[in-house]
N, C-alpha and C positions, 0 to 999 in steps of 0.2 A: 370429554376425555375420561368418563368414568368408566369404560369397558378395557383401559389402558390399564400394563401393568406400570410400574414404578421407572422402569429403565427404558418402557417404549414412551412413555409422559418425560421423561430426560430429552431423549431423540426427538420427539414432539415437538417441542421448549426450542431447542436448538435450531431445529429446520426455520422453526418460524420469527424468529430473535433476528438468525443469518439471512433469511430471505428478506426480515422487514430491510434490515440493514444495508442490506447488497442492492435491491429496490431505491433506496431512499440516495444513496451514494451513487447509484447509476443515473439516476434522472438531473443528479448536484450536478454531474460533471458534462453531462449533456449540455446541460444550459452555461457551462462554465463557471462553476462555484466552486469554492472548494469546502470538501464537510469535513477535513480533519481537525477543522475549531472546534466543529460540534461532537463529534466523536472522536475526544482522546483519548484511544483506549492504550494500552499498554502495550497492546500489539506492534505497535509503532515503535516501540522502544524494543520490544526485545526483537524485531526486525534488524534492526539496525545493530545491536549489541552482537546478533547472529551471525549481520555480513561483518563485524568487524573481526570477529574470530574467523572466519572465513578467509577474511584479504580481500583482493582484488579479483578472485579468480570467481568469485561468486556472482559476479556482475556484470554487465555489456556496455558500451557505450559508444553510440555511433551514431552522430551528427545530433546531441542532445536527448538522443534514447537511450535511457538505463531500462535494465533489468530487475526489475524487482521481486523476488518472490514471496517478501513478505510485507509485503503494501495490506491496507486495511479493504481494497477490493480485495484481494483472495485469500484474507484469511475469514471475511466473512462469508466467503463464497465457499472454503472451507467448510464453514459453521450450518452453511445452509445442505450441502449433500450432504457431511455426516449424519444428520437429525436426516434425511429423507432414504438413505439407503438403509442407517442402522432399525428405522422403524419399519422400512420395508422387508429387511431382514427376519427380523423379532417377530411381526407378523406371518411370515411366511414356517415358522414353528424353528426357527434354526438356533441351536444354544448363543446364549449372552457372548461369550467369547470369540466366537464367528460373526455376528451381528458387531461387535466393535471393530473388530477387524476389518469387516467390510465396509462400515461406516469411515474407519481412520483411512482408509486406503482410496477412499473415493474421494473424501474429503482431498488427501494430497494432488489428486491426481487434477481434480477441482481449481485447485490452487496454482498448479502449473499451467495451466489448458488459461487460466485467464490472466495470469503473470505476461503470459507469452503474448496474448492478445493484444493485451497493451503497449507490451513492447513495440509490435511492428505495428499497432497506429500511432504509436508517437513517432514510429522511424518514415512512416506515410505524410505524416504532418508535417515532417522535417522539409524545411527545404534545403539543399546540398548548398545552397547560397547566402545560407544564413549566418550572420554573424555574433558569435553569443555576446559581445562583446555591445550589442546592442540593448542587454540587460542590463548595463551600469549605469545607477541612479532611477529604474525602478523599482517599486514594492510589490512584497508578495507577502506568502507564507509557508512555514515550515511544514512539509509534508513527512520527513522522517525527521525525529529531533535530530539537534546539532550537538555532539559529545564536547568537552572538555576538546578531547585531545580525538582526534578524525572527521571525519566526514559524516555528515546527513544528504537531506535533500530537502529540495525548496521548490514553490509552484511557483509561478511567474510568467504573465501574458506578456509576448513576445513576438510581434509579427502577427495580431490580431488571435493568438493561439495560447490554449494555457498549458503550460510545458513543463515538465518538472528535470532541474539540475541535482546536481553535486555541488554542493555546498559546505562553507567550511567556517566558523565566525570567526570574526576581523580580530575580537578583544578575546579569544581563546574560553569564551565560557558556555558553558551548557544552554542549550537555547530550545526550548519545549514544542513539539507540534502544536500548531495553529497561532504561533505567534507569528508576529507582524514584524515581517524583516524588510530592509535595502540595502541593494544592490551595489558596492562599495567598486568593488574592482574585480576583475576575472584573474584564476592564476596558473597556468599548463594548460590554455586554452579551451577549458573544459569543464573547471571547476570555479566557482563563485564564491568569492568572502560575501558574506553580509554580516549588518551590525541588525541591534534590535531598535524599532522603532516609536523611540519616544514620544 
């Protein structure tokens, strides 16, 4: 990287950080693991702080498929075009300001293209006959943390499938990604109390 200037080694850095990450996170969930123990990043929280300013209207849900647009899939997917267009940019002789630009903008667009993906394989995976009601007294883990006062979300094999709900803790207290939650009771047929798992 020594023929790099300072801000195309930036874009560098990033393409290969988001790719190792979006790589390492893609092969997790293939074999059904789940990597938000291993990478908590912050992303996860201010996902979650984002849809709650947001509401409800930021979300989908339909037969245990949520909508997420700020899951640690696309914001490292994110992380991986911005570093590949803005250095392709930079290279190509275009001012800094143009170059982030089309780095930021691709990155977004990144982020929805696999938000969205997700969504309709988890809404593939669903079956119409499934009852969530079948996660009570299973364990999992928290995929978006669980706030004080609203909603997260939580991973949870269900019908041989790892599936991620709406989630909401039983005792009202802040409950961190990748911790190790159970399944208490279901509540507006959609959403999950869980406690933390001592």
């Amino acid at each position: 990287m020594n023929n790099l200037t300072s801000v195309e080694t930036f874009y560098a850095f990033s393409a290969i950080i988001g790719g190792v990450l979006f790589l390492i996170r893609t092969i997790l969930s293939l074999v059904g693991a789940d990597a938000d123990a291993d990478f908590d990043m912050s992303g996860a929280d201010i996902g979650h702080d984002l849809q709650g300013h947001l509401g409800d209207h930021s979300g989908i849900d339909s037969h245990g498929a949520s909508f997420n647009l700020f899951s640690m899939h696309s914001i490292t997917g994110f992380f991986l075009m911005f570093g590949l267009i803005g250095l392709s940019l930079s290279k190509a002789g275009l001012p800094e300001l143009l170059t982030a630009i089309g780095g930021m903008a691709s990155g977004a667009f990144t982020m929805l293209v696999v938000a969205l993906i997700y969504y309709f394989m988890q809404r593939l995976q669903s079956d119409g006959t499934m009852k969530i009601e079948t996660a009570v007294g299973k364990t999992g883990t928290v995929y978006l943390s669980l706030p004080e006062k609203g909603s997260g979300q939580v991973s949870i094999v269900v019908q041989g499938g790892l599936k991620q709900f709406d989630a909401i803790s039983a005792d009202k207290s802040r409950i961190p990604t990748g911790e190790e939650v159970r399944v208490v009771r279901v509540v507006n047929g959609k959403t999950l109390v869980v406690e933390r798992v001592d």
